[in-house]
Chimera marker file (.cmm) of the C-alpha trace (Angstrom):
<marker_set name="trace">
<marker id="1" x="12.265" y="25.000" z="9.419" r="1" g="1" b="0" radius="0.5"/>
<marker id="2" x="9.469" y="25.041" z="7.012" r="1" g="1" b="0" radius="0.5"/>
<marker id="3" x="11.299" y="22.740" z="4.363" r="1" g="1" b="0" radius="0.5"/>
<marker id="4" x="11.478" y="19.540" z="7.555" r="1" g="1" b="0" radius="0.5"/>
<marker id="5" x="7.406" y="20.543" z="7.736" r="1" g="1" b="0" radius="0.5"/>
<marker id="6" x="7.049" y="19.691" z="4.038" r="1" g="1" b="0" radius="0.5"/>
<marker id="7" x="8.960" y="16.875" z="4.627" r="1" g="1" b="0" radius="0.5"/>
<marker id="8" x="7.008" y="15.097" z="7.395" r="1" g="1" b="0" radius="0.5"/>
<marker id="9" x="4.188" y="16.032" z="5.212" r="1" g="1" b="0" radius="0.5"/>
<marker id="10" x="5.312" y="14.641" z="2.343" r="1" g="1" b="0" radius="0.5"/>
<marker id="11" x="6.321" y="11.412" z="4.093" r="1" g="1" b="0" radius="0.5"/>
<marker id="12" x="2.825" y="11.397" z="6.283" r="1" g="1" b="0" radius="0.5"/>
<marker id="13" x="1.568" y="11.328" z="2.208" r="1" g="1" b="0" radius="0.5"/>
<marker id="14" x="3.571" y="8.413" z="1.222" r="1" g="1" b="0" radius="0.5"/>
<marker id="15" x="2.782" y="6.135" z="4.397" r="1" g="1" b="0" radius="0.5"/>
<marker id="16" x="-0.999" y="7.304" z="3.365" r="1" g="1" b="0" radius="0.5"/>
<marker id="17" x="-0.567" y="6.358" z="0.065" r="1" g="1" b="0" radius="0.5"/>
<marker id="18" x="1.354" y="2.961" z="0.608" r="1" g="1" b="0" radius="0.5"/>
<marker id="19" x="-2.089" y="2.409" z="2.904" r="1" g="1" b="0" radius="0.5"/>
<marker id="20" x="-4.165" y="2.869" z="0.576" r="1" g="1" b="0" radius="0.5"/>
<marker id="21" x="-1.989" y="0.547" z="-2.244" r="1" g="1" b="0" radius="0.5"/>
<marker id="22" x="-1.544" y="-2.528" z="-0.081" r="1" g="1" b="0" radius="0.5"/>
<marker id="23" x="-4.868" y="-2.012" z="2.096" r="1" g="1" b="0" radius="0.5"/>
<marker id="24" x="-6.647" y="-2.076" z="-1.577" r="1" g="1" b="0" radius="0.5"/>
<marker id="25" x="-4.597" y="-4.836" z="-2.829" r="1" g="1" b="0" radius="0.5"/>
<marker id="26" x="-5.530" y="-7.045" z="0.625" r="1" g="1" b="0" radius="0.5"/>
<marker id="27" x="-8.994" y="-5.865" z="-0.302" r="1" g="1" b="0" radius="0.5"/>
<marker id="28" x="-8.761" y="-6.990" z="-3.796" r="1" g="1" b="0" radius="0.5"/>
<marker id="29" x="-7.351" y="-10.212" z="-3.247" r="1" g="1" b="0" radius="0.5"/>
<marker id="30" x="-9.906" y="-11.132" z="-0.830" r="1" g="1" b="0" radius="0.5"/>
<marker id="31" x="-13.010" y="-9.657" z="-3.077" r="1" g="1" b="0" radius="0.5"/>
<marker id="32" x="-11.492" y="-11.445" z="-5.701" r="1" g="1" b="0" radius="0.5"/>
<marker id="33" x="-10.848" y="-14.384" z="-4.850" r="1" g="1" b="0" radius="0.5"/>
<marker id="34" x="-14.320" y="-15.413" z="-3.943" r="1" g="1" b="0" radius="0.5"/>
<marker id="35" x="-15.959" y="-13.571" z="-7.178" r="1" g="1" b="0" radius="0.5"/>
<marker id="36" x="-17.310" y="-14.996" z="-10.729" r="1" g="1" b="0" radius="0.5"/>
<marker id="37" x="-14.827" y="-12.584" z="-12.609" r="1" g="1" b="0" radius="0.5"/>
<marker id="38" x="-11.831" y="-12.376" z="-10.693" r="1" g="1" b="0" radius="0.5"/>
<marker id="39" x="-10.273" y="-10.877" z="-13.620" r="1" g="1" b="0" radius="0.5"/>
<marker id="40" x="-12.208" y="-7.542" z="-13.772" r="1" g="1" b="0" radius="0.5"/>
<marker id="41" x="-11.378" y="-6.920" z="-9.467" r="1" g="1" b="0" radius="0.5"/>
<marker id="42" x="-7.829" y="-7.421" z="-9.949" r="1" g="1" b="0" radius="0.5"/>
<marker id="43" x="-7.209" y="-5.401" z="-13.530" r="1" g="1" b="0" radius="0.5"/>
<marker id="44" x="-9.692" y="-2.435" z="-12.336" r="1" g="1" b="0" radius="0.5"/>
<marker id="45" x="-8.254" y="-2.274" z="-9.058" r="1" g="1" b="0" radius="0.5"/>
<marker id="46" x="-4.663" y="-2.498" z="-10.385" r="1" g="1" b="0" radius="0.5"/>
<marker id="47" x="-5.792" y="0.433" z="-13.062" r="1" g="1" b="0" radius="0.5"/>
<marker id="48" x="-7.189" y="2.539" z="-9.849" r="1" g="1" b="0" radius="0.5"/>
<marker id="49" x="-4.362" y="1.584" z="-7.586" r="1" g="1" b="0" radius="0.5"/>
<marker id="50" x="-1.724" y="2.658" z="-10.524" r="1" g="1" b="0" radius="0.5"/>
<marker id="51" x="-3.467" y="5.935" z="-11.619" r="1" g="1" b="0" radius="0.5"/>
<marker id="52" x="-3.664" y="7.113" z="-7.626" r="1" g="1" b="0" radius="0.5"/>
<marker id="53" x="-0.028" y="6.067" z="-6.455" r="1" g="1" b="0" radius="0.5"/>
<marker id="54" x="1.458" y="7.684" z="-9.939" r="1" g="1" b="0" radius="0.5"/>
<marker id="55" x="-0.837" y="10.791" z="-9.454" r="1" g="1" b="0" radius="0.5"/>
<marker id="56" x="-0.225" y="11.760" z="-6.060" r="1" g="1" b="0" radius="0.5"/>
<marker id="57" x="3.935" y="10.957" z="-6.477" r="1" g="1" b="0" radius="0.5"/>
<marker id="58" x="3.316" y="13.300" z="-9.078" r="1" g="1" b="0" radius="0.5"/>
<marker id="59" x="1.835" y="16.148" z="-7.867" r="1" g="1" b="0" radius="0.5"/>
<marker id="60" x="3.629" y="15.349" z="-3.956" r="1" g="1" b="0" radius="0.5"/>
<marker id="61" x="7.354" y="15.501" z="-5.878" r="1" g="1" b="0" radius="0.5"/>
<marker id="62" x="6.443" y="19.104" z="-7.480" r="1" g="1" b="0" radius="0.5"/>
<marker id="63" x="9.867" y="18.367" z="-9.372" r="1" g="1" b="0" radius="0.5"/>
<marker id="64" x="12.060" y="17.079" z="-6.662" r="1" g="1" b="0" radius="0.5"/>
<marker id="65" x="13.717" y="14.089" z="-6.378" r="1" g="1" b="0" radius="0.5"/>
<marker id="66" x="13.951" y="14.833" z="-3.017" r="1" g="1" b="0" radius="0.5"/>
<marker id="67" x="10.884" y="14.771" z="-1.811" r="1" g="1" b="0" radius="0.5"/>
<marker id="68" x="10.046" y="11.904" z="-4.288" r="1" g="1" b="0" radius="0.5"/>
<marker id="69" x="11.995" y="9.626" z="-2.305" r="1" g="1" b="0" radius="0.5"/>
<marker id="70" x="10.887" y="10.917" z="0.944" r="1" g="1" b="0" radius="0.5"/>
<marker id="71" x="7.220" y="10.130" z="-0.158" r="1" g="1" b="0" radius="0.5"/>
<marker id="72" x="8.423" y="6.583" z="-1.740" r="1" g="1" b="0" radius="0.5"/>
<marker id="73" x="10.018" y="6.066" z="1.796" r="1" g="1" b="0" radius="0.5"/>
<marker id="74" x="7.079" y="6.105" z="3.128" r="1" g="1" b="0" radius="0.5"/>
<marker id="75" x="5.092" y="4.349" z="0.873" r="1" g="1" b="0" radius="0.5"/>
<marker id="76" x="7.435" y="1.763" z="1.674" r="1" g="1" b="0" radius="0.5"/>
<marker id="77" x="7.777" y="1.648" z="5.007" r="1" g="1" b="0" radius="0.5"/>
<marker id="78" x="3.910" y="1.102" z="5.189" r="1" g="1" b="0" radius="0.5"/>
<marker id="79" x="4.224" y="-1.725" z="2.725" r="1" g="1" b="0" radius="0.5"/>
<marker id="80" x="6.481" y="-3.158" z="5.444" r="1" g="1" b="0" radius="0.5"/>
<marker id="81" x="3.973" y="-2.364" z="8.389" r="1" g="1" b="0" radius="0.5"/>
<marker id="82" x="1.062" y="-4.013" z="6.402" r="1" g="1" b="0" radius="0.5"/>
<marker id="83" x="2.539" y="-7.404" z="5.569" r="1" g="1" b="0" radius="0.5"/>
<marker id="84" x="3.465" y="-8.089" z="9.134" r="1" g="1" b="0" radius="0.5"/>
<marker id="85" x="-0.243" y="-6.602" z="10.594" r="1" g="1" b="0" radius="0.5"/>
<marker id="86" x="-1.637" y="-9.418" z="7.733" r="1" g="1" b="0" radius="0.5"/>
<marker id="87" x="1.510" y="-11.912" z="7.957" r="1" g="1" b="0" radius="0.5"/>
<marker id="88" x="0.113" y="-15.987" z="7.887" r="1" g="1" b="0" radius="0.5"/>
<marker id="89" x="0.968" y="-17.486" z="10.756" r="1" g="1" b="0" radius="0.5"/>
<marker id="90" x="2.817" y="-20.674" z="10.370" r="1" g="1" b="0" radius="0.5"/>
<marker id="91" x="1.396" y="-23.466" z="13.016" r="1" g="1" b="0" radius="0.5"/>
<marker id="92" x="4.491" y="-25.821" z="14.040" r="1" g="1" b="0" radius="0.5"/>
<marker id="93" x="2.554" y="-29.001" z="13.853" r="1" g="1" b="0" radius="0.5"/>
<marker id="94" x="2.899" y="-28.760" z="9.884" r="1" g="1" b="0" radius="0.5"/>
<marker id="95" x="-0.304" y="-27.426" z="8.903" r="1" g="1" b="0" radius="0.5"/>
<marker id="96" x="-1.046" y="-24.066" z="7.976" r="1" g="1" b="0" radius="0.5"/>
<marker id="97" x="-3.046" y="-21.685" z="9.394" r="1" g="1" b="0" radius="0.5"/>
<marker id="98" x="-4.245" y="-18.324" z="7.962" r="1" g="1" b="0" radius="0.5"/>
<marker id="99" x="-4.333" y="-15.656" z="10.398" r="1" g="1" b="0" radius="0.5"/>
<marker id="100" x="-5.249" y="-12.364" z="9.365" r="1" g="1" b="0" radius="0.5"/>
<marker id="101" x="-5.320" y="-9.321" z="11.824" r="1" g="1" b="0" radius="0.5"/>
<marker id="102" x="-7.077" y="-7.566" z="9.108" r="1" g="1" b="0" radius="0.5"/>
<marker id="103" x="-10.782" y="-7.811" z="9.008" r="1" g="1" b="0" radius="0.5"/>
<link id1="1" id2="2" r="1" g="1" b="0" radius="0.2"/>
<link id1="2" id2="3" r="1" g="1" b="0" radius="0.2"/>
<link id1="3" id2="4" r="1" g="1" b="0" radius="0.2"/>
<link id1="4" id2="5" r="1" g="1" b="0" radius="0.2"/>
<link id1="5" id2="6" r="1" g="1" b="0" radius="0.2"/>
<link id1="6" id2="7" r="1" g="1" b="0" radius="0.2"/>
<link id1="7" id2="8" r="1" g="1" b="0" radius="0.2"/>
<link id1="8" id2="9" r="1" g="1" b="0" radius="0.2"/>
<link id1="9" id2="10" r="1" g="1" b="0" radius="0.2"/>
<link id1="10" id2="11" r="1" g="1" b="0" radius="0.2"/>
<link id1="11" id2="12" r="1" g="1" b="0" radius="0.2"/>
<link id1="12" id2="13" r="1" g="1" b="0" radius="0.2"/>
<link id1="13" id2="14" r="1" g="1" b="0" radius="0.2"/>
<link id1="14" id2="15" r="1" g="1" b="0" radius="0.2"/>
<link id1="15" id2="16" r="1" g="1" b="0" radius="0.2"/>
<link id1="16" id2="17" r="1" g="1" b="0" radius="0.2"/>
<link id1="17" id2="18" r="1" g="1" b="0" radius="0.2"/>
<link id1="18" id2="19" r="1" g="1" b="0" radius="0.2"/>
<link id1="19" id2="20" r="1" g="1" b="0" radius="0.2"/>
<link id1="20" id2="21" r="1" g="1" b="0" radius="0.2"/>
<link id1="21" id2="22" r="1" g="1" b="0" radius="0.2"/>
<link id1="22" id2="23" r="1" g="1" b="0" radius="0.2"/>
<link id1="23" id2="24" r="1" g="1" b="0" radius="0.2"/>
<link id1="24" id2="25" r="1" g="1" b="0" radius="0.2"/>
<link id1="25" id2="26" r="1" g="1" b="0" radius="0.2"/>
<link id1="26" id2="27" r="1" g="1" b="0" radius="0.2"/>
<link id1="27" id2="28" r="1" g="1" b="0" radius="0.2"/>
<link id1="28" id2="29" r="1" g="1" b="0" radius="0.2"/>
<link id1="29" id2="30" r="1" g="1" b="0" radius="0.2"/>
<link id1="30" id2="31" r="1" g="1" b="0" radius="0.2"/>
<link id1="31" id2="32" r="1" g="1" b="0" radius="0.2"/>
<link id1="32" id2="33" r="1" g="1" b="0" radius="0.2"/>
<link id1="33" id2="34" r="1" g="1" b="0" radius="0.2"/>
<link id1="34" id2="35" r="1" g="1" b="0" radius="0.2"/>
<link id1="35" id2="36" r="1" g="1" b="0" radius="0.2"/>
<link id1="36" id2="37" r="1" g="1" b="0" radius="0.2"/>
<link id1="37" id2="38" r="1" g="1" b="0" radius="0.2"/>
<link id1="38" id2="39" r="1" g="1" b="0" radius="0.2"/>
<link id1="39" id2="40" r="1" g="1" b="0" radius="0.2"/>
<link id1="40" id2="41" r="1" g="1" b="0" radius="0.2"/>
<link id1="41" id2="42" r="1" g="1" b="0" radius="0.2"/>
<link id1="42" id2="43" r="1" g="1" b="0" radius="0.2"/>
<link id1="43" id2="44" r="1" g="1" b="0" radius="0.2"/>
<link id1="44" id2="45" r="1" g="1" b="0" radius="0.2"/>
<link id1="45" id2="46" r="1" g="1" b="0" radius="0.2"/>
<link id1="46" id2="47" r="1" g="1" b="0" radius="0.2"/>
<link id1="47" id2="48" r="1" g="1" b="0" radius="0.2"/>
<link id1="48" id2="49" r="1" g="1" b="0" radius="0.2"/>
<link id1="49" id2="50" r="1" g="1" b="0" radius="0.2"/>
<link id1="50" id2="51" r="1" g="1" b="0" radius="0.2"/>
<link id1="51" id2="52" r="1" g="1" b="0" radius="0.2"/>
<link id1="52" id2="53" r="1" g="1" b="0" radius="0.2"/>
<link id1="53" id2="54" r="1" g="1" b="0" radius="0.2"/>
<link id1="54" id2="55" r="1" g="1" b="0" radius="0.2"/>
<link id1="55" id2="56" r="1" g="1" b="0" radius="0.2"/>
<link id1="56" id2="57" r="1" g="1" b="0" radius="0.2"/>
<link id1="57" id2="58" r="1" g="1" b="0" radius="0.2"/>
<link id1="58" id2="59" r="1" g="1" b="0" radius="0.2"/>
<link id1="59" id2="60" r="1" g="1" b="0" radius="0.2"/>
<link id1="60" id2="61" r="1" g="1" b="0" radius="0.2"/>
<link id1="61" id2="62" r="1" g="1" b="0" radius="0.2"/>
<link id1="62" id2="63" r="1" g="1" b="0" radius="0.2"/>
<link id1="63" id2="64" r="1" g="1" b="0" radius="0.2"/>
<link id1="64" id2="65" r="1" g="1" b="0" radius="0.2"/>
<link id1="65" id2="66" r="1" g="1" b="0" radius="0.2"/>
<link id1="66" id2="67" r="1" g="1" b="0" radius="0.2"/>
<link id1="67" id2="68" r="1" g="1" b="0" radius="0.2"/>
<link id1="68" id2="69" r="1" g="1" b="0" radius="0.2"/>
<link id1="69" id2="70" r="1" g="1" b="0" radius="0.2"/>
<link id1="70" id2="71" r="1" g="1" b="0" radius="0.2"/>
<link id1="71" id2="72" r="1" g="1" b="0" radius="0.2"/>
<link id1="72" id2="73" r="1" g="1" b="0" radius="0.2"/>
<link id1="73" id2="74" r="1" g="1" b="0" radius="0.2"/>
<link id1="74" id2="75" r="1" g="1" b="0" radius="0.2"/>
<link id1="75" id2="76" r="1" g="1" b="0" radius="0.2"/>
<link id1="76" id2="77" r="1" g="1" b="0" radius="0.2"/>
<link id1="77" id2="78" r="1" g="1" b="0" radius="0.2"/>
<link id1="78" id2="79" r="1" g="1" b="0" radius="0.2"/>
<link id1="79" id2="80" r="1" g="1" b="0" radius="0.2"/>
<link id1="80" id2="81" r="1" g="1" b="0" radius="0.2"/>
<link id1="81" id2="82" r="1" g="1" b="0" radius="0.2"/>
<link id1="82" id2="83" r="1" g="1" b="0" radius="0.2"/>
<link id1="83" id2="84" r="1" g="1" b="0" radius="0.2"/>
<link id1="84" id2="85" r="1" g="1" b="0" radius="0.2"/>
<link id1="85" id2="86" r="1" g="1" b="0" radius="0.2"/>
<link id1="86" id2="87" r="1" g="1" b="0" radius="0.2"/>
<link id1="87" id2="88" r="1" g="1" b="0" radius="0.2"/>
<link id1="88" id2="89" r="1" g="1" b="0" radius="0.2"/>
<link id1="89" id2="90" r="1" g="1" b="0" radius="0.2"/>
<link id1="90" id2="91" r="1" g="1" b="0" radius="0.2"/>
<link id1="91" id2="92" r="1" g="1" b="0" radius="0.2"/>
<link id1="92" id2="93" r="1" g="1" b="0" radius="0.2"/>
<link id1="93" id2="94" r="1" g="1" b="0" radius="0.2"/>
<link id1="94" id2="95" r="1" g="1" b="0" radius="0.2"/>
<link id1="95" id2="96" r="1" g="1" b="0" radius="0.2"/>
<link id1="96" id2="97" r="1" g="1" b="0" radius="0.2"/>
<link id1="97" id2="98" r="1" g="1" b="0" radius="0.2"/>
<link id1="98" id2="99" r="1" g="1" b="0" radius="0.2"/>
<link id1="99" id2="100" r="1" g="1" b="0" radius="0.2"/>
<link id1="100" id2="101" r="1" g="1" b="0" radius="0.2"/>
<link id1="101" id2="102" r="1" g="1" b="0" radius="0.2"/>
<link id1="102" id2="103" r="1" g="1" b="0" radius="0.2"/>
</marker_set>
C-alpha cells in the first residue's frame, strides 16, 4: 500500500515538474521575444530548466526505473495539458489568430 503512495507522489512530482518546464518555456518565449538579448532568456532559462528537470528525475528515481518513468509520465502528460490550455486558435476565415488562455 505504501509503494502506490510513492507512486502518486512520484507522478504528482512529474506533472509538477513538466509545469514548471513548459510554464517556464511559455514564459521564456514570451519574455524573450520582446527583449534586446533574446539570446541570454532562452540559453539561461534552458540552463535552469535543464539543471531542475535532470535534478529532481534524479533524486525522484532514487535508482528505479520504475519510478523514473512514472515521474516522466507525468511530466508528460502535463506537457500535453499545457499545449492545449495555450493551443492558437485557428480562425476559419484564413487569418490567424493567437489566443492564449495563459496570461
Amino acid at each position: 500500500m505504501l509503494n502506490v503512495f510513492i507512486m502518486v507522489a512520484v507522478f504528482i512530482a512529474g506533472l509538477l515538474l513538466g509545469t514548471f518546464f513548459f510554464g517556464g518555456l511559455l514564459w521564456t518565449v514570451k519574455r524573450g521575444l520582446s527583449s534586446m538579448h533574446p539570446s541570454f532568456w532562452f540559453l539561461g532559462s534552458w540552463l535552469v530548466r535543464i539543471a531542475v528537470v535532470l535534478g529532481v528525475f534524479f533524486l525522484v528515481s532514487r535508482g528505479s526505473w520504475q519510478r523514473l518513468m512514472v515521474c516522466f509520465s507525468g511530466f508528460f502528460i502535463a506537457r500535453v495539458i499545457l499545449i492545449r490550455y495555450t493551443r492558437v486558435s485557428r480562425n476559419p476565415g484564413g487569418s490567424n489568430k493567437e489566443v492564449y488562455n495563459a496570461s
